[in-house]
N, C-alpha and C positions, 0 to 999 in steps of 0.2 A: 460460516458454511451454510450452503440452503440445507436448511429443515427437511425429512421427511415426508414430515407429516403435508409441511404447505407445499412440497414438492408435488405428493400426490394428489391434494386439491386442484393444483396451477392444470396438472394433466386432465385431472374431470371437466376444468372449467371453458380448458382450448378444446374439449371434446365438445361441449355443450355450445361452445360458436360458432364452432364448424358447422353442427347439423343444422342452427340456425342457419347461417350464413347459406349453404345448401337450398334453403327452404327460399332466400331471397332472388327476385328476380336482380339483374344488375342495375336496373333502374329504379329499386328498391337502395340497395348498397347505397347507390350516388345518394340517395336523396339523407340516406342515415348519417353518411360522411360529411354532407352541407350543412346538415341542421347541428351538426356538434363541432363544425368552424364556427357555425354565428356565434355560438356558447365563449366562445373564446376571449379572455380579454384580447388587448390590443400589443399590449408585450410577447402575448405567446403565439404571435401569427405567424412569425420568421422561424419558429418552432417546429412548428403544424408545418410550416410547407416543407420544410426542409427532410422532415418525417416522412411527407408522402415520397418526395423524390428519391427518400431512401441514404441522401445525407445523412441522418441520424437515427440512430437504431433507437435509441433511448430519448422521447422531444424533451427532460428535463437536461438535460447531459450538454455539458459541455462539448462543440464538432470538436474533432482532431485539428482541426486548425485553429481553435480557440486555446485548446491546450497547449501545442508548441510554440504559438505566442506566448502566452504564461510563463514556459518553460524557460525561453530563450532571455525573457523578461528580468526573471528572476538570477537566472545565468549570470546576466551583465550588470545587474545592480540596481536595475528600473525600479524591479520592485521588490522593497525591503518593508523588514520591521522596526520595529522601534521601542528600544530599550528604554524603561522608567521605573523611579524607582525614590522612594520618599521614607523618611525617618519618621516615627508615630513611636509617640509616646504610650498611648493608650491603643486597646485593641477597636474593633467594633463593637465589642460588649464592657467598654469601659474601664476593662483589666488592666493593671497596670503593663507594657509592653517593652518598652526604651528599644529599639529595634526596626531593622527598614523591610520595610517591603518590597518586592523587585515583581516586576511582570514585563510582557512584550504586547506593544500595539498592535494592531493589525490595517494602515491608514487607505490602505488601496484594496482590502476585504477581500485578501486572496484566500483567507480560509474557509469561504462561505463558500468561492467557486470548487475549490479544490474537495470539500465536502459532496457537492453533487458530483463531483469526478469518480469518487472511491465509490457513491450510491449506485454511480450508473454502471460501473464496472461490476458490481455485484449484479445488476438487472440482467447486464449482457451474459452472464453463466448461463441463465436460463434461455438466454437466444442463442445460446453454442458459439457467440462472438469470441471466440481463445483466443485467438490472433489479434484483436484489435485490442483487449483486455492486456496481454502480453505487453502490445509495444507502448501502450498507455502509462501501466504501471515500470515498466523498465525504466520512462523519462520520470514520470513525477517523482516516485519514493524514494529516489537518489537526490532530488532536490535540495541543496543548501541553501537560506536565505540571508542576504546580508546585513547586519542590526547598526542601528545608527542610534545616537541618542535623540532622548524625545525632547521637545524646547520647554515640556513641562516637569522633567527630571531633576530631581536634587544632587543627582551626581552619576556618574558613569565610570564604570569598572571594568565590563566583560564588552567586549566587541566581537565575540566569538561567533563563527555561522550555527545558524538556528536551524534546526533540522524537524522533521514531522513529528518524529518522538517529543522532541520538544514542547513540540506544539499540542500532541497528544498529553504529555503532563500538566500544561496548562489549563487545560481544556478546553481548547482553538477548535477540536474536531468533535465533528459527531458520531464519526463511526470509529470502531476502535482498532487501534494496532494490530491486536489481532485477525479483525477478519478482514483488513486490508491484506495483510501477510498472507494469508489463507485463501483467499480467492486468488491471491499473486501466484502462489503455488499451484495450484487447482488447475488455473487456465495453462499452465507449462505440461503438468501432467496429459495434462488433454489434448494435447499439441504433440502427446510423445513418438506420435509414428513419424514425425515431420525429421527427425534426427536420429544419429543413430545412439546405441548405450551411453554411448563413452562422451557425445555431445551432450544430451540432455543430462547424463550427472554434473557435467563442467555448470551448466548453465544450472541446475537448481544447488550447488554446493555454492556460486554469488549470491543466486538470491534468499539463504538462507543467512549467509554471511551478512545481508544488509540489518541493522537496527533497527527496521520496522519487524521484522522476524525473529526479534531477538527473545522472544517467549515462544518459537514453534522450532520442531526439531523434526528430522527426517523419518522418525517414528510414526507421524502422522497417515504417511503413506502405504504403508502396511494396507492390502488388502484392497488397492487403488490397482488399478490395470496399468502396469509399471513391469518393463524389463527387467528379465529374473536375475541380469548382473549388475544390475542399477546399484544396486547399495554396495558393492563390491566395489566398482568403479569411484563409486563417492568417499570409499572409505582410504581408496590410493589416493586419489586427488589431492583432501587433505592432509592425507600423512605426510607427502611432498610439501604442501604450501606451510606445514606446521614447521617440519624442519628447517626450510627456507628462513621464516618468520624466525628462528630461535635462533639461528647464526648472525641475523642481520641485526637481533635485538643484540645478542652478546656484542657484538660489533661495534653498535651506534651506542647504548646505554651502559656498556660496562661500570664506568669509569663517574656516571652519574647517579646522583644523589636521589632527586624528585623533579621533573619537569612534566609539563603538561603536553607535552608530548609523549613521554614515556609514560606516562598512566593511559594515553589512548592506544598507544600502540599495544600494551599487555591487556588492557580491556580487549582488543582485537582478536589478541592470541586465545586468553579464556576463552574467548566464546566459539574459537576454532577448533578447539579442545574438547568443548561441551557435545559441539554437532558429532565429533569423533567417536566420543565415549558414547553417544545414542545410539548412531551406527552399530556401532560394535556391540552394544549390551541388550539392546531392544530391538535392533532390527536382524543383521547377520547372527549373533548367537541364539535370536531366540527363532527364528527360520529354520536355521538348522537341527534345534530341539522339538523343533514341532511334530510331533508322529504322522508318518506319508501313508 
């Protein structure tokens, strides 16, 4: 979440460029704008232009059409990871180990780009970008990747799609799940007049359901400029999708033992359970306790 404190800095500091800025004739401007192109390496000049033109709000930030490239990339199978994974007797400090270690490569350095995606999305709050924030984060953090073994692997188990969290427990990202999740929410909230109650509970009860959110709860919202039947709505929503979810488990799993299947799908269920009991305990009853 933006800070406060750097919030009210950012405000003094566009105050103190304005009146600069003010004070410049335009033939001043031009001349400030040329002399911090020259400054520029040679990488960051399709940057810089595409910044003036207003292509990109953010010049470190991946365009939206960099992005759905990626996307689509990933999609099909273009760009994957790579599963390795080696037996070590000893640790790095010599200890005795007997035991393998697993990790995912990263051979096409989608985590590097995807990094400046989440940074730039955090920049654009401050430029009031919700909208482009919004349809950015809806494509990426639903993202699965496909895992292949690596040629340098001692052996291969799990073929399973690798997801951000993943990549997040590895330590692929530099920013964290949470304030991914949290500006994900933010920029929805701040979009909230674009729809009406009962749309924008549908749409933030998904994106709380996704796994990169899986540590932030509707609770958050409290005291955010949010329709006063917001949580009410959220609280139907799920109670529907819960009971759905419980028939369709008794249904498909009764009669099953352990499948990996059935541990994702009740991992599903829990955490539809958790955003429920927030609702209910921290937001709707404690609203209504609060003295008017």
């Amino acid at each position: 979440m933006i800070d406060k404190t750097n919030l009210g800095e950012t405000i003094m500091f566009i105050k103190q460029v304005k009146e600069k800025l003010g004070k410049m004739s335009e033939t001043e401007k031009e001349a400030w704008i040329l002399a911090q192109a020259k400054l520029l390496k040679e990488n960051e000049h399709q940057n810089f232009l595409m910044s003036l033109s207003g292509e990109k709000k953010v010049i470190y930030m991946p365009s939206q059409g960099e992005i759905e490239e990626l996307c689509e990339k990933v999609e099909h199978g273009d760009i994957y990871l790579e599963y390795e994974t080696h037996y070590y007797e000893f640790d790095d400090d010599g200890r005795y180990m007997d035991d393998w270690k697993v990790w995912h490569n990263d051979p096409f350095q989608v985590m590097g780009l995807l990094n400046r995606v989440f940074r730039g999305c955090h920049d654009l709050l401050l430029l009031n970008e919700y909208k482009t924030i919004v349809d950015i984060l809806d494509r990426v953090c639903k993202l699965e990747f496909k895992v292949i073994e690596s040629p340098e692997s001692e052996d291969f188990e799990d073929d399973s799609e690798f997801t951000l969290v993943n990549a997040a427990e590895e330590g692929m990202l530099s920013v964290s799940i949470n304030d991914i999740g949290t500006d994900w929410v933010t920029a929805y909230v701040k979009l909230a007049d674009r729809w009406d109650s009962l749309e924008l509970a549908k749409k933030l009860v998904e994106v709380f359901n996704q796994s990169i959110c899986k540590k932030l709860n509707p609770s958050m919202l409290i005291g955010k400029e949010i329709p006063n039947d917001l949580f009410h709505h959220m609280f139907e929503i799920l109670n529907v999708q819960i009971l759905e979810a419980e028939s369709h488990f008794n249904n498909m799993f009764s009669k099953t033992v352990f499948t990996h299947e059935k541990y994702l799908y009740e991992k599903k269920l829990k955490r539809q359970k958790e955003i429920l009991l927030n609702i209910q305990m921290k937001c709707i009853d404690a609203i209504q306790k609060k003295p008017q």
